[in-house]
Every structure is written in C-alpha cells, then in structure tokens.
PDB file of N, CA, C and O in Angstrom:
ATOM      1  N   UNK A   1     337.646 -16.769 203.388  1.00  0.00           N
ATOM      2  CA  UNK A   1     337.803 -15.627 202.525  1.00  0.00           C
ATOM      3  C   UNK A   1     338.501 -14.485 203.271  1.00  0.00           C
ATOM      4  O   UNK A   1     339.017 -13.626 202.556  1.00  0.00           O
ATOM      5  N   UNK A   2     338.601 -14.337 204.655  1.00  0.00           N
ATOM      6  CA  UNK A   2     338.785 -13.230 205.688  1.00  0.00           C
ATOM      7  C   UNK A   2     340.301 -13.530 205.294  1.00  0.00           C
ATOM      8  O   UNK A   2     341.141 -12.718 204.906  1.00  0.00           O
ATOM      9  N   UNK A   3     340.441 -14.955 205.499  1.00  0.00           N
ATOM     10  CA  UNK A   3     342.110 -15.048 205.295  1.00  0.00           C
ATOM     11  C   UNK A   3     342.555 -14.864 204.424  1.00  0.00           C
ATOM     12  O   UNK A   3     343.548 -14.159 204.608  1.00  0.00           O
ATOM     13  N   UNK A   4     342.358 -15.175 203.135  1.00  0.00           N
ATOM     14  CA  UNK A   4     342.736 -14.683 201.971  1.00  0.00           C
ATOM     15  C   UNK A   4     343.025 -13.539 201.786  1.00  0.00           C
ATOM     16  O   UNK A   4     344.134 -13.313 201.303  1.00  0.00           O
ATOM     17  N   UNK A   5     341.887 -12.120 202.193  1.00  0.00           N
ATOM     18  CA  UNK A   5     342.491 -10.747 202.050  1.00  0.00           C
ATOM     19  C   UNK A   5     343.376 -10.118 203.207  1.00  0.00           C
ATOM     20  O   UNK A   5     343.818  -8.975 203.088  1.00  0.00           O
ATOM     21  N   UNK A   6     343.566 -10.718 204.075  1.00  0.00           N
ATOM     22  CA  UNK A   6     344.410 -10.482 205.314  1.00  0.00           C
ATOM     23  C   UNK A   6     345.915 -10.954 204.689  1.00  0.00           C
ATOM     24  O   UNK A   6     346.960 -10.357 204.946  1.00  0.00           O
ATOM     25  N   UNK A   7     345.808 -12.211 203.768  1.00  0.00           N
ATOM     26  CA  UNK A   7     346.815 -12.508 203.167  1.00  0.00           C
ATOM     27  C   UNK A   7     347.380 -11.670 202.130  1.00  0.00           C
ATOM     28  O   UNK A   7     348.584 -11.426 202.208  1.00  0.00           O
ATOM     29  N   UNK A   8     346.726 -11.203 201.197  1.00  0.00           N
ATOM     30  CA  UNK A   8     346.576 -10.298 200.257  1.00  0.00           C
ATOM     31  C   UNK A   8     346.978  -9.038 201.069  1.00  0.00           C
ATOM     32  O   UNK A   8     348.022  -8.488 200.722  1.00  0.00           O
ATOM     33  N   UNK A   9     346.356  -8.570 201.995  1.00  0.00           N
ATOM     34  CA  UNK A   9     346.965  -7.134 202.438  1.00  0.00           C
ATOM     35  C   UNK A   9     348.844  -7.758 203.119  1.00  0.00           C
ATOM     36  O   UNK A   9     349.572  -6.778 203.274  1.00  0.00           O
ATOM     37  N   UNK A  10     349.206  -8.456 203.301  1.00  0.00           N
ATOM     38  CA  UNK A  10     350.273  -8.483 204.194  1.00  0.00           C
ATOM     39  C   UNK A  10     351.346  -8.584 202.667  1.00  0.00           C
ATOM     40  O   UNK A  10     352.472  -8.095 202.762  1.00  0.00           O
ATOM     41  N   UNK A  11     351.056  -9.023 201.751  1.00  0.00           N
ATOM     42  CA  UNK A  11     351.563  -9.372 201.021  1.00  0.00           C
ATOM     43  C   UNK A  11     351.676  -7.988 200.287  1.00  0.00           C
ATOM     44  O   UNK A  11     352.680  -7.775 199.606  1.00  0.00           O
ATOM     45  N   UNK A  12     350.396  -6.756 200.427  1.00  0.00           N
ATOM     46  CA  UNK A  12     350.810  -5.137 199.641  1.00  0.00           C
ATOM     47  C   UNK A  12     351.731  -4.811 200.311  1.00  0.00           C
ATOM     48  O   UNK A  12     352.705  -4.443 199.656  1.00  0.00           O
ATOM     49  N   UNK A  13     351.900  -4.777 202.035  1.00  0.00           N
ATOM     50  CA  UNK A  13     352.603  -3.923 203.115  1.00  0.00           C
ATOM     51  C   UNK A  13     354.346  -4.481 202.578  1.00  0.00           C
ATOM     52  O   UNK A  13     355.352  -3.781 202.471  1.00  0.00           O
ATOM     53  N   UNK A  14     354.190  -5.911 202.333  1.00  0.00           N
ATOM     54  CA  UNK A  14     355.739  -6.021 202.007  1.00  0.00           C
ATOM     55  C   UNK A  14     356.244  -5.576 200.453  1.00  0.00           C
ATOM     56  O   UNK A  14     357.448  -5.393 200.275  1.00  0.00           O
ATOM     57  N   UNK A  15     355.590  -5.461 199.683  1.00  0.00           N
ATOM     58  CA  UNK A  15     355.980  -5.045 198.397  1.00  0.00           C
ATOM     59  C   UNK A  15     355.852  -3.625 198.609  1.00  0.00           C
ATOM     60  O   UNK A  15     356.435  -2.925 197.782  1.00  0.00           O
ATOM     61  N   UNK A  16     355.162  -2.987 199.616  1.00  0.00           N
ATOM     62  CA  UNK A  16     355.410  -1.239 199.342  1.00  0.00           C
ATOM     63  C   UNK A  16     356.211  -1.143 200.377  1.00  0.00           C
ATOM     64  O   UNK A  16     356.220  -0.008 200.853  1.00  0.00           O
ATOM     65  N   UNK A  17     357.070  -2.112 201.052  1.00  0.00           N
ATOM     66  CA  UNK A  17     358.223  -1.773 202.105  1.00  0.00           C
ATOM     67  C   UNK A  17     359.365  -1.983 201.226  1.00  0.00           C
ATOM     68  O   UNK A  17     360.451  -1.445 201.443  1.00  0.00           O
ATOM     69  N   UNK A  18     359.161  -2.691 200.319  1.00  0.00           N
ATOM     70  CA  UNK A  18     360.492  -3.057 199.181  1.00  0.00           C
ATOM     71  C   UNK A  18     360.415  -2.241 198.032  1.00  0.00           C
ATOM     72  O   UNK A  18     361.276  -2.188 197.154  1.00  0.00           O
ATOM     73  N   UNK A  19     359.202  -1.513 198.069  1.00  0.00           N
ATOM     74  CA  UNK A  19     359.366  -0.381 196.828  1.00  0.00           C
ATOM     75  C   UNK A  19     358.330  -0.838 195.824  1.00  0.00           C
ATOM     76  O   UNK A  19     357.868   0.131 195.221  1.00  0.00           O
ATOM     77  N   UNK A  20     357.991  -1.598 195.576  1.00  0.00           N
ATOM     78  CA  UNK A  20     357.064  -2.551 194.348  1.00  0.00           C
ATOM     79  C   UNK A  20     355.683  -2.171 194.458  1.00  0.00           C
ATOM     80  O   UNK A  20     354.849  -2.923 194.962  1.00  0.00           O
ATOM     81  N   UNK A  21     355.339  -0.739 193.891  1.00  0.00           N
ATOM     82  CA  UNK A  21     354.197  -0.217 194.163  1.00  0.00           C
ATOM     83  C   UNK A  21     353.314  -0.670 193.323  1.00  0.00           C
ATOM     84  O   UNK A  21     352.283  -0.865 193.965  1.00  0.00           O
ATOM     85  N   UNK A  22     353.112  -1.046 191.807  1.00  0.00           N
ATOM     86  CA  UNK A  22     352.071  -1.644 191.241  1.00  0.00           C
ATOM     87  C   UNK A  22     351.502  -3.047 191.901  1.00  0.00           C
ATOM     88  O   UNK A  22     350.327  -3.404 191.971  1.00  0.00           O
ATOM     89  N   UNK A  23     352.576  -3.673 192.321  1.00  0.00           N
ATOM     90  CA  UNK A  23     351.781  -5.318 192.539  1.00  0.00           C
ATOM     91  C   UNK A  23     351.503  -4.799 194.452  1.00  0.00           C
ATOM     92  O   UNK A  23     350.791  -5.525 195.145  1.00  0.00           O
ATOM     93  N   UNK A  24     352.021  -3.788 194.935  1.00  0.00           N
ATOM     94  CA  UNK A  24     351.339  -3.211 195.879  1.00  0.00           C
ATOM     95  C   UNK A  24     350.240  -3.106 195.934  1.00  0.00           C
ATOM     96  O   UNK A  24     349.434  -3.904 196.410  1.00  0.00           O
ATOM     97  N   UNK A  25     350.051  -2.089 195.446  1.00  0.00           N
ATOM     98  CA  UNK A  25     348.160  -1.093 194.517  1.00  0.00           C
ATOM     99  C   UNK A  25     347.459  -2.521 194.480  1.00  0.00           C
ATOM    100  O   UNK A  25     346.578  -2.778 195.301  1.00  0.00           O
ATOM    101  N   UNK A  26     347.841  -3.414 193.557  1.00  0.00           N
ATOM    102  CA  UNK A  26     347.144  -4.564 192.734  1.00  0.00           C
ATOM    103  C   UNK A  26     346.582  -5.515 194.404  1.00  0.00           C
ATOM    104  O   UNK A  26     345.418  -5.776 194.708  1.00  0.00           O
ATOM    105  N   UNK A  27     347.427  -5.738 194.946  1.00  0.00           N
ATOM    106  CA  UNK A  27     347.437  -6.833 196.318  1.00  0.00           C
ATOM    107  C   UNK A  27     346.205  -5.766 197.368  1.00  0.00           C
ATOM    108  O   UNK A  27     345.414  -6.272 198.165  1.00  0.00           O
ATOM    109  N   UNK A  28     346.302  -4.523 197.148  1.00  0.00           N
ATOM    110  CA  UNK A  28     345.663  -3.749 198.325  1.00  0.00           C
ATOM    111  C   UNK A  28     343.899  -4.152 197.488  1.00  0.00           C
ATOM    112  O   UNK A  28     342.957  -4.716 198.045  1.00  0.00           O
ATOM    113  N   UNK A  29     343.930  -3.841 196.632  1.00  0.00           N
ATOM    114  CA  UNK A  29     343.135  -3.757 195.598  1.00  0.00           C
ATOM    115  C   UNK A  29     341.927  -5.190 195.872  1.00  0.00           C
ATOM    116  O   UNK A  29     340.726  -5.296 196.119  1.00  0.00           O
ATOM    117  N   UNK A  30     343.022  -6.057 195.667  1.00  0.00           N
ATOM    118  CA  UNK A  30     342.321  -7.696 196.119  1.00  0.00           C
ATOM    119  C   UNK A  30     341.936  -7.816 197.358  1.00  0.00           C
ATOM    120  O   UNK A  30     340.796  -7.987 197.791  1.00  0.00           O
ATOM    121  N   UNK A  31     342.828  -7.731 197.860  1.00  0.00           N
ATOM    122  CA  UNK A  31     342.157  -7.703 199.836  1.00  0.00           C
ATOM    123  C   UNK A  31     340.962  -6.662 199.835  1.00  0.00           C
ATOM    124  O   UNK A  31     339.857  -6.848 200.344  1.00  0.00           O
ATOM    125  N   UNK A  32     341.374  -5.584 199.198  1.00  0.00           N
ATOM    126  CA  UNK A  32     339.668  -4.888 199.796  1.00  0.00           C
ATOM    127  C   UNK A  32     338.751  -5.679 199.146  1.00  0.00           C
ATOM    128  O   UNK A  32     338.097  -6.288 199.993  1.00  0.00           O
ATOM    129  N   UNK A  33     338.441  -5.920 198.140  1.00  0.00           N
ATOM    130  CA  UNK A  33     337.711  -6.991 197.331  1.00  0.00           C
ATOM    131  C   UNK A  33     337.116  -7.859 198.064  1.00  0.00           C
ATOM    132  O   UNK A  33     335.915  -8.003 198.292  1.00  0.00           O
ATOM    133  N   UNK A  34     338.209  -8.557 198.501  1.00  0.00           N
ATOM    134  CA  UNK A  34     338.021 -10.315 198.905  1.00  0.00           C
ATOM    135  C   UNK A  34     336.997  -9.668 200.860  1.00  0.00           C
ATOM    136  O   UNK A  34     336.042 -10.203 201.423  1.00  0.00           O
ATOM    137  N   UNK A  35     337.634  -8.680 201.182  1.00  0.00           N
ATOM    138  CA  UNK A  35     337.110  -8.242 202.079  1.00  0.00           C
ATOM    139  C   UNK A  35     335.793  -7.647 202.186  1.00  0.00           C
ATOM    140  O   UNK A  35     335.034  -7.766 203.148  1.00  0.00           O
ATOM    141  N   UNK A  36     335.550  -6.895 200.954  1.00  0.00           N
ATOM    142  CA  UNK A  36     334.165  -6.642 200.967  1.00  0.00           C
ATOM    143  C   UNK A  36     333.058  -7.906 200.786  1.00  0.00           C
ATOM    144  O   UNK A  36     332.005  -7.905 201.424  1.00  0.00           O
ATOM    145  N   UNK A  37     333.405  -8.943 199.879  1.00  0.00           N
ATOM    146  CA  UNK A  37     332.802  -9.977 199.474  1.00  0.00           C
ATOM    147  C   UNK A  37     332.235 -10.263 200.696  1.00  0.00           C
ATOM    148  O   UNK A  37     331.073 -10.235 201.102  1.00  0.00           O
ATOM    149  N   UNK A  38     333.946 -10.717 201.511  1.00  0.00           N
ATOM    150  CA  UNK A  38     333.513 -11.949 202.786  1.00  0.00           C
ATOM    151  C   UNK A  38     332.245 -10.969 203.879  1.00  0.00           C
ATOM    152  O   UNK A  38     331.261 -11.605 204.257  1.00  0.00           O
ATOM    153  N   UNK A  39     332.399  -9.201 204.381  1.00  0.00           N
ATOM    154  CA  UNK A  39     331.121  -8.694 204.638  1.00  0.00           C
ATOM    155  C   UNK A  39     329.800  -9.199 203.982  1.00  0.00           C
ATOM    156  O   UNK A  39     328.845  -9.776 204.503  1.00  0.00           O
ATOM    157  N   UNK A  40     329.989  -8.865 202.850  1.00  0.00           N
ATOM    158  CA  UNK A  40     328.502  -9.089 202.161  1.00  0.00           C
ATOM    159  C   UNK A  40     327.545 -10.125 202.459  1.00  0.00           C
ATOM    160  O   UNK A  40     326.333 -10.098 202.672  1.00  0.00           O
ATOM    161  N   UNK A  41     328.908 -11.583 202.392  1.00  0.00           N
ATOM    162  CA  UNK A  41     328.543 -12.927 202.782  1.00  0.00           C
ATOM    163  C   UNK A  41     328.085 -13.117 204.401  1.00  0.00           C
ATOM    164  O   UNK A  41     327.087 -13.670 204.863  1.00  0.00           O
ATOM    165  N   UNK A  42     328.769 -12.704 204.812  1.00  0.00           N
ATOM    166  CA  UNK A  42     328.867 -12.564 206.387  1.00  0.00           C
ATOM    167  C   UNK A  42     327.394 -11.644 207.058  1.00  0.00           C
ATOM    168  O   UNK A  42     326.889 -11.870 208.157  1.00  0.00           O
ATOM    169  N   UNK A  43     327.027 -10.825 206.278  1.00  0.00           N
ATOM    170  CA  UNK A  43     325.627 -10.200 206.478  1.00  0.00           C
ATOM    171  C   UNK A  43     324.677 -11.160 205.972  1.00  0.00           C
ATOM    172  O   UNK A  43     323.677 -11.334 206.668  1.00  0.00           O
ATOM    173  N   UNK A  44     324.749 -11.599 205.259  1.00  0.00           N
ATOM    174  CA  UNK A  44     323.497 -12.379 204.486  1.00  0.00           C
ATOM    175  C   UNK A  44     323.396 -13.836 205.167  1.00  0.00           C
ATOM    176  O   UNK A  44     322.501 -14.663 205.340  1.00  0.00           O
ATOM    177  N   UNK A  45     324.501 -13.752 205.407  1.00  0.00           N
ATOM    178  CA  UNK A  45     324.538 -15.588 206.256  1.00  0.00           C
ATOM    179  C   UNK A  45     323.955 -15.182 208.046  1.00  0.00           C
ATOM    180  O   UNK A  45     323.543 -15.989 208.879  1.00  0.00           O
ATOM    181  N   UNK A  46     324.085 -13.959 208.166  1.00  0.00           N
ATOM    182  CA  UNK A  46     323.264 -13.444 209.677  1.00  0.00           C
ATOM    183  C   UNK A  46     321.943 -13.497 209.612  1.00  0.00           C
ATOM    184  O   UNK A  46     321.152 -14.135 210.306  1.00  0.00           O
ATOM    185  N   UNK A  47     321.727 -12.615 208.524  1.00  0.00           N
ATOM    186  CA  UNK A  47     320.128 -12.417 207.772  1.00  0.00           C
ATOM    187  C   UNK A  47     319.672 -13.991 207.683  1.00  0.00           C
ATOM    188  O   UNK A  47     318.591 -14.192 208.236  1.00  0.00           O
ATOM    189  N   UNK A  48     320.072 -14.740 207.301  1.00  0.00           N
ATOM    190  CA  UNK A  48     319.273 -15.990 207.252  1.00  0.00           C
ATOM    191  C   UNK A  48     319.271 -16.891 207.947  1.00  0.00           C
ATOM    192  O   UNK A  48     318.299 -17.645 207.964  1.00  0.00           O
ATOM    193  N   UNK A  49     320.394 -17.103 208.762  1.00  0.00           N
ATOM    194  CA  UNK A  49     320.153 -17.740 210.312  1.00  0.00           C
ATOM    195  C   UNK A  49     318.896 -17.051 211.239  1.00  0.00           C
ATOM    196  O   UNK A  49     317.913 -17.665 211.654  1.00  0.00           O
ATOM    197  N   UNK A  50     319.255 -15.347 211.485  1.00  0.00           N
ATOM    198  CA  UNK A  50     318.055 -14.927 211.805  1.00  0.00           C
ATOM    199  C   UNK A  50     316.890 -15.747 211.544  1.00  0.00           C
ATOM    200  O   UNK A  50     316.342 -16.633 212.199  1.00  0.00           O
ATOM    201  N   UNK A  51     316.695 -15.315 210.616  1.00  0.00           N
ATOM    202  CA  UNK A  51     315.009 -16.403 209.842  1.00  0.00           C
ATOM    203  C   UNK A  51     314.898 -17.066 210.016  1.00  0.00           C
ATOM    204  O   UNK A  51     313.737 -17.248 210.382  1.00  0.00           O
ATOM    205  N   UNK A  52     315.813 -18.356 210.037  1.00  0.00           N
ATOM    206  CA  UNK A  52     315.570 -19.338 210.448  1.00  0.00           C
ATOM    207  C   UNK A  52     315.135 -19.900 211.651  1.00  0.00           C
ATOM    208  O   UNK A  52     314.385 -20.870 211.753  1.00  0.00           O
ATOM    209  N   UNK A  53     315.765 -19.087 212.790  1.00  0.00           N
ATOM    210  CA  UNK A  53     315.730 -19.124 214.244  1.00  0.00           C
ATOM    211  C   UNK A  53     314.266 -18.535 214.753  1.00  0.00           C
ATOM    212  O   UNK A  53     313.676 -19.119 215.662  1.00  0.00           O
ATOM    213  N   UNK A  54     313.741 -17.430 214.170  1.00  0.00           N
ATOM    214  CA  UNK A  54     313.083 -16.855 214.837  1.00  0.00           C
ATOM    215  C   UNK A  54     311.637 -18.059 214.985  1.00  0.00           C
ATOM    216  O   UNK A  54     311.599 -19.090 214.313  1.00  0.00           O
ATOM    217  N   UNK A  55     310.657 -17.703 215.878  1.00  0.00           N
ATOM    218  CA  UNK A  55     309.796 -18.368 216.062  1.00  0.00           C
ATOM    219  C   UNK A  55     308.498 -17.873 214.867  1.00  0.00           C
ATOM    220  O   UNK A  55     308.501 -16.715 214.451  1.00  0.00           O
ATOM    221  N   UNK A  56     307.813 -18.519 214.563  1.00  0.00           N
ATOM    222  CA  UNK A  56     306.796 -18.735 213.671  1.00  0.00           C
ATOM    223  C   UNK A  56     305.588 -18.015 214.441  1.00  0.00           C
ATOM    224  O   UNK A  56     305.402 -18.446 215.579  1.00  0.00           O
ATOM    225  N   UNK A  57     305.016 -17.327 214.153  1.00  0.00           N
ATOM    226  CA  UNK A  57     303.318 -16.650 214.604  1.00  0.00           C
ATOM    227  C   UNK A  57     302.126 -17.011 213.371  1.00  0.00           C
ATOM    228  O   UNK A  57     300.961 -16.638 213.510  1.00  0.00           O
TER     229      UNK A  57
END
C-alpha cells in the first residue's frame, strides 16, 4: 500500500510540473489516503504482534 501512494504522489509532482492541476489535486489526494490507510494498518499490525509476543502472567 506504501507503494501505491508513493506511486500516486510521483504521478501528482509530474502532472503539476506539466500544468495538469486537477488530476494533480486528485493523485495528491489518493496518496495521502492510501498513506494514511497503510499508517493505520501499520499501527494495528504493531498493536497485535505486541500481544501476541508479550509473555502471559
């Protein structure tokens, strides 16, 4: 998913170097998206390895 909005942002930087500011906006738009997701995922998949790992009392 990291790659996807890394893809998505490289893909705004060249449409607002060529002038093409809506599918700019739109591409910046997705990458933050796809970027917040993959955090969210990326915390919760810590959070539960944690748990899993820790020892039992």
């Amino acid at each position: 998913m990291l790659r996807w909005a890394i893809l998505f942002l490289i893909v705004a930087i060249i449409a607002a170097v060529f002038g093409f500011g809506g599918i700019a906006a739109a591409a910046t738009d997705i990458a933050r998206l796809l970027f917040v997701v993959f955090l969210v995922l990326f915390v919760i998949s810590l959070f539960l390895g944690w748990r899993s790992t820790s020892p039992r009392l």
